[in-house]
DOZA-706964 format. One line per 8 residues: number of its first residue (from 1); their letters; for each residue x, y, z of C-alpha. Coordinates in steps of 0.25 Angstrom, whole numbers, plus 5000, padded with zeros to 4 digits. Layout:
DOZA-706964
NUM) A) X:Y:Z  ...
END
This chain:
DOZA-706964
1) XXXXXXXX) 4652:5037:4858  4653:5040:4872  4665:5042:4880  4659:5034:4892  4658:5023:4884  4673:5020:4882  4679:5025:4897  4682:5010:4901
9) XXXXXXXX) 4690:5012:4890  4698:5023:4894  4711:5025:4901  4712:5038:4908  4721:5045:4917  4713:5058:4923  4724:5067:4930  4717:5075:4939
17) XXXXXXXX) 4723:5085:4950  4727:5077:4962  4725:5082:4975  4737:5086:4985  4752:5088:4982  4763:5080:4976  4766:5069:4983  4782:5069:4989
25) XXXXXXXX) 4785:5055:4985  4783:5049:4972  4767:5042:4974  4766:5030:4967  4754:5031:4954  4741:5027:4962  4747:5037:4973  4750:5048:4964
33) XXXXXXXX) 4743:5061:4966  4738:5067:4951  4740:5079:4950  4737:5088:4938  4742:5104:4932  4735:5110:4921  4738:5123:4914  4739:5129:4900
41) XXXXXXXX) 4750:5134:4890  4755:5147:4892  4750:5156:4881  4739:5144:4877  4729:5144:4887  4720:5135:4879  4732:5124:4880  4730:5118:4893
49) XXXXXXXX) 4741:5108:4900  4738:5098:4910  4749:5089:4920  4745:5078:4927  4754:5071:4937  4752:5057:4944  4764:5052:4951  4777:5054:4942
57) XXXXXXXX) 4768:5055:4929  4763:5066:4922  4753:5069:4912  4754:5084:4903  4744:5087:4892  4743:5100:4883  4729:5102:4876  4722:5114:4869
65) XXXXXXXX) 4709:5105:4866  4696:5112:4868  4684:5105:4864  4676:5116:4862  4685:5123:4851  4687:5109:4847  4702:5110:4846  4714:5105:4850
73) XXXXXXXX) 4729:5108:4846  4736:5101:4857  4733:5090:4865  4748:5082:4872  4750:5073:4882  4764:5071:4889  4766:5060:4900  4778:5058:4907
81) XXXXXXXX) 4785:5058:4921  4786:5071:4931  4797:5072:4939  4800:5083:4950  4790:5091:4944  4794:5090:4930  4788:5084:4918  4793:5080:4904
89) XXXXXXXX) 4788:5076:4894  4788:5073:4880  4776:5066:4872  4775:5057:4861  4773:5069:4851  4786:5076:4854  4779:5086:4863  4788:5090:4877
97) XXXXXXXX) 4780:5095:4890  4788:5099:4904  4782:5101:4916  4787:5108:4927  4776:5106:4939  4774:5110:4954  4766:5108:4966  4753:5116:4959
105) XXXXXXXX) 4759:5122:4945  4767:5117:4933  4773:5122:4919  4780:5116:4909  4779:5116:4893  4777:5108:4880  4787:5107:4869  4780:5103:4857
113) XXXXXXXX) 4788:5094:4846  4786:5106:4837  4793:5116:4846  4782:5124:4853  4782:5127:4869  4772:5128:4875  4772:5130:4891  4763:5130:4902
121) XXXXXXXX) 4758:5132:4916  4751:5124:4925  4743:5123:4939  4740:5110:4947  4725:5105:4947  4720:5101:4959  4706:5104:4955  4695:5092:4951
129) XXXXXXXX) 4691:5095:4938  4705:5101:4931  4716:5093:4925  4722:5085:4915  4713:5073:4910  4718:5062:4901  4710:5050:4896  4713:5038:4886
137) XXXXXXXX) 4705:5029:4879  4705:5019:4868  4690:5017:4860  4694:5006:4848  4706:5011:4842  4703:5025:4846  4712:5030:4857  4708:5044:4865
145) XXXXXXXX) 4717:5051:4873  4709:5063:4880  4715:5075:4889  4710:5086:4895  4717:5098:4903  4705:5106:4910  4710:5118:4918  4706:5121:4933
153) XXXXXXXX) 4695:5133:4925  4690:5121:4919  4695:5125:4905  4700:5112:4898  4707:5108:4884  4707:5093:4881  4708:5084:4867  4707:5068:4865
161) XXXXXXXX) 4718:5062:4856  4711:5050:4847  4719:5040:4839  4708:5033:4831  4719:5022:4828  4733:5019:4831  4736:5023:4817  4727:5034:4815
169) XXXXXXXX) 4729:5047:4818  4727:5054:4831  4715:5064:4834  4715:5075:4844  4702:5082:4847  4698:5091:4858  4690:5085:4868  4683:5092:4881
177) XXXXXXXX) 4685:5083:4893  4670:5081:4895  4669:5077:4881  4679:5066:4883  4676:5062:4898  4659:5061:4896  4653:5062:4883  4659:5058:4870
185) XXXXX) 4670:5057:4863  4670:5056:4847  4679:5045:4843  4684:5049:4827  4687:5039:4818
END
């Protein structure tokens, strides 16, 4: 199937890194400025971790999928608010991640439900090309959730969560950001 056959179909927020400095007073959504940090795990350079901010809002995801060694391990998404900085957050899975951010860095760590900490390091984006990507769809029952961190080298990591059916179990595979964004995509039943 190809992917270009079901973009009507899809609902996507692309974060990308916005131009300029925080805005002083609080801009409402269509004023926001978008801006994006991504980095890795101290100790896991093939984890990568990406921050998006638009407005008050922010959007952190931890992957480790590479498509080309076909694996993935992690692939978590926390959304929440930011306020002064700060970040907070803790996902339907029972996973925590903080945030500390700044004009053009940002730290922070994820608490997993399992007790593992994991912290990272993170540079602002102002690049074309780097950032954090996230892109939804629905095909029948089939819902995709897609993300994808690429680094300012270039270096990427990014998986697509499938839920066949709402009952079913879910599927996460690793996915390149080509594969997903222009050629094909395999749908499992």
């Amino acid at each position: 199937m190809r992917i270009k056959a079901t973009l009507s179909l899809i609902i996507a927020i692309m974060i990308f890194a916005g131009a300029g400095s925080r805005a002083q007073a609080q801009p409402s959504r269509e004023d926001a400025v978008a801006l994006t940090y991504v980095g890795t795990i101290e100790g896991e350079p093939d984890v990568f971790v990406g921050v998006g901010l638009v407005g008050e809002e922010a959007t952190v995801y931890i992957c480790d999928g590479q498509a080309d060694k076909n694996t993935v391990s992690v692939a978590e998404w926390f959304i929440g608010p930011v306020l002064n900085g700060q970040v907070e957050v803790l996902n339907e899975s029972g996973n925590r991640v903080e945030v500390s951010l700044t004009e053009d860095t940002g730290s922070g760590q994820f608490t997993f439900a399992d007790g593992t900490v994991k912290t990272f390091t993170l540079e602002l984006v102002e690049l074309e090309g780097p950032g954090l990507f996230r892109s939804e769809f629905a095909f029948g029952d089939n819902l995709f959730i897609g993300g994808w961190i690429i680094l300012s080298d270039g270096s990427a990591r990014g998986a697509v969560f499938q839920r066949p059916t709402a009952t079913a179990p879910a599927i996460l595979v690793p996915a390149s950001f080509v594969q997903f964004n222009g050629i094909t995509i395999k749908i499992t039943e």
